[in-house]
C-alpha positions as CSV (number, residue, x, y, z in Angstrom):
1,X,25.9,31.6,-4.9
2,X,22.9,29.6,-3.0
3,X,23.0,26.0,-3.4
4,X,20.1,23.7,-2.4
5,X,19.9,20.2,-2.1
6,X,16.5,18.8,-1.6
7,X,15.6,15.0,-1.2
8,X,12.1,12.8,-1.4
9,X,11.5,10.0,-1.1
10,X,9.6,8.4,-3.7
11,X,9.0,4.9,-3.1
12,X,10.6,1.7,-2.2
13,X,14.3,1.8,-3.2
14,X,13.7,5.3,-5.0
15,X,14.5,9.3,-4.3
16,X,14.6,12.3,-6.3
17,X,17.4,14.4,-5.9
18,X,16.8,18.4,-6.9
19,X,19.8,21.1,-6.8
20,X,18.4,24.8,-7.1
21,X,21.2,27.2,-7.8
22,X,20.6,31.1,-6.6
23,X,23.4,33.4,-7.8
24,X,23.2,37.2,-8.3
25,X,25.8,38.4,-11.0
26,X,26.9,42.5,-10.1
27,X,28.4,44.5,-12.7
28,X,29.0,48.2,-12.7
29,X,26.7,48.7,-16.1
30,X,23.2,48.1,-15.5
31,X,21.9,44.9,-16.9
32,X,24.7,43.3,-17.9
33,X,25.1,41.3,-14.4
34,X,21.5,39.4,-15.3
35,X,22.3,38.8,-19.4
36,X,25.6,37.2,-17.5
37,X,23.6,35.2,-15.5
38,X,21.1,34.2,-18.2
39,X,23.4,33.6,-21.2
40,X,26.6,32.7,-19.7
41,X,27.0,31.4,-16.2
42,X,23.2,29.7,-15.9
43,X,23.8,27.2,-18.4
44,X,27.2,26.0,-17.7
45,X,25.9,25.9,-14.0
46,X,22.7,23.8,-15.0
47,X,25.4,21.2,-17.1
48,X,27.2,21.0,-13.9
49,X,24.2,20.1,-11.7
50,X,23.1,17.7,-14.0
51,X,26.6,15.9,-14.2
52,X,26.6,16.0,-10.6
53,X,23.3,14.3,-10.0
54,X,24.3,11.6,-12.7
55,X,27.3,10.8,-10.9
56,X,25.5,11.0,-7.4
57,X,22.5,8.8,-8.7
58,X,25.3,6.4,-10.7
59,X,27.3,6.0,-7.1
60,X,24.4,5.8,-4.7
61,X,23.2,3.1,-7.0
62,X,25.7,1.4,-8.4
63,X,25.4,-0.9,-11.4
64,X,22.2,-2.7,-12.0
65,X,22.8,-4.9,-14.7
């Protein structure tokens, strides 16, 4: 697996934070490795990312209230 952290600016006081995931799932029967990668692994890696840039944007920024 890839992994690919990109940040921009975007404004005083504000940056968005994108995580692009590459991964190539091999199996020895022919297209099961990218139904893996569709319908299993891609989604629980998506929930990840996105808990990961809630946490990141939640420490960077601390509470605001």
């Amino acid at each position: 697996m890839q992994v690919n952290w990109r940040f921009q600016p975007e404004g005083l006081n504000r940056t968005r934070m994108t995580i692009t995931q590459t991964f190539n799932v091999r199996h020895p029967i022919p297209g099961i490795g990218a139904v893996l990668e569709r319908w299993v692994f891609a989604p629980k890696l998506s929930d990840i990312a996105r808990r990961v840039i809630r946490s990141f944007k939640t420490l960077c920024e601390g509470d605001r209230s």
